[in-house]
N, C-alpha and C positions, 0 to 999 in steps of 0.2 A: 818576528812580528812586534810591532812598537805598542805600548799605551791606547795611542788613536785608536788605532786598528781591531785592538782585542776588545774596547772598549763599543767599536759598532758592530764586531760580532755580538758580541755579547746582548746588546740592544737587540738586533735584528733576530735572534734566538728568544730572546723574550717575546718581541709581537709573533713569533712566531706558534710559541706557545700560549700565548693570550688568544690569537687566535685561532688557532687548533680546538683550544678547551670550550671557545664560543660555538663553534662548528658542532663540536660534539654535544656539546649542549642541547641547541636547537634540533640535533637529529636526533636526541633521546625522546624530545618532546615530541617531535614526530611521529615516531616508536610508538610511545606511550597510548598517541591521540588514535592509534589505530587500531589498538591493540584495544583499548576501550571501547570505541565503538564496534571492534569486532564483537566482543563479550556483552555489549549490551546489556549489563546486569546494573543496578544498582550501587553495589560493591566497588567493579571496577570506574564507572562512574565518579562514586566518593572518592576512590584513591587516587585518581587522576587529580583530583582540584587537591586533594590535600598536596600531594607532590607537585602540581605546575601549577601553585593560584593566578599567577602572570600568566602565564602561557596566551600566545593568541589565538589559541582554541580554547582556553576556558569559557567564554562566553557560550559557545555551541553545546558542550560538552555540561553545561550548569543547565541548558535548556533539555538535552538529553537527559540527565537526571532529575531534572523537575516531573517529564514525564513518564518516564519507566517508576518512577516510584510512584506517582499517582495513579498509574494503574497497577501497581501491588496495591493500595492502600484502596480504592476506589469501593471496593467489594468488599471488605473487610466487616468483619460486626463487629469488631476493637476501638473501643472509642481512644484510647492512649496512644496509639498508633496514626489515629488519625490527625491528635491533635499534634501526636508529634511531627506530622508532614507539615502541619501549617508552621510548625516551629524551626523546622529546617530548611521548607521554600517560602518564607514568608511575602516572597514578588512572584511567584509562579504564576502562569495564567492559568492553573487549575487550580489556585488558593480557594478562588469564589465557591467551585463547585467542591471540595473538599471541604469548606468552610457549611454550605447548604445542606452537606449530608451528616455533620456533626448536628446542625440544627433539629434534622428530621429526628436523631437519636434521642437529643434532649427531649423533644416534642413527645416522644411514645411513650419516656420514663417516667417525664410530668402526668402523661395518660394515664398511666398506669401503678398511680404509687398512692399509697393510703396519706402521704409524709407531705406536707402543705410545705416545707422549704424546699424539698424538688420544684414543686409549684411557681414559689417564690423565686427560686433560682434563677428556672424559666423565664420569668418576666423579665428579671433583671436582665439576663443576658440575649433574650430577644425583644424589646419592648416593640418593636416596630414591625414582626412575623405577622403574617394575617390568621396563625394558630394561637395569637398571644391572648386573643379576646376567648377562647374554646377554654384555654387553662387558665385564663380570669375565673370563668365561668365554672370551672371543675374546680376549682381553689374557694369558692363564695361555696358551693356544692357540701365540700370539704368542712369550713368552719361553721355551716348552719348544723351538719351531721354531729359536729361535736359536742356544741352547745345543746341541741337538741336531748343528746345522747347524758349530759350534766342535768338537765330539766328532770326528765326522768329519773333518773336515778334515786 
């Protein structure tokens, strides 16, 4: 065999293994993408995008995860949990309603707290809530109590 000739074996072994390794490639992600969606969990989920962020099932499989975790987090009484979903699917189309149920949390603590920066916090972080004027209104409640409470004294 001459030069030439070993020389386009040798080529032709290489695309052949370039494209072997492509093949197998895309059948892992295959694999992978089914194998996720068989599991349905959260878990397998995240370690599908960690292993195939390209993948052309990523896009599906980021939507599958957006909502199987909204529904672990949905019910939850964990505000860290919560916010940590917003932290992770910050584009999800249940940001909004995972975003309104942190609201309602904040809304009960403001309710419920002797501490006028709970209050305060409140406002700042919902100025625009139609409960903002209720913990205006319990926060004015608040600092007439205290001052009152100094009077006396």
């Amino acid at each position: 065999m001459n030069i030439k000739g070993l020389i386009i074996t040798a080529s032709s072994l290489l695309v052949a293994i370039i494209g072997l390794s492509m093949y197998i490639a895309l059948w892992a992600d295959d694999v992978a993408y089914k194998k996720a969606v068989e599991k349905n969990s959260v878990r397998a989920y995240r370690e599908f995008l960690k292993q195939y962020p390209n993948s052309e099932f990523a896009t599906d499989v980021q939507q599958r995860y957006d909502e199987c975790d909204y529904h672990r987090v949905k019910n939850l009484s964990e505000l860290n949990e919560l916010r940590d979903y917003i932290k992770e699917h910050p584009h999800s189309v249940y940001a909004d309603s995972v975003k309104a149920i942190i609201e309602v949390f904040a809304f009960r603590e403001a309710q419920n707290t002797e501490d006028p920066t709970v209050c305060l916090s409140y406002l700042q972080n919902y100025p625009d809530s139609p409960n903002a004027e209720i913990i205006q209104g319990y926060l004015d409640d608040l600092e007439n109590k205290f001052y009152a409470e100094r009077i006396n004294s």
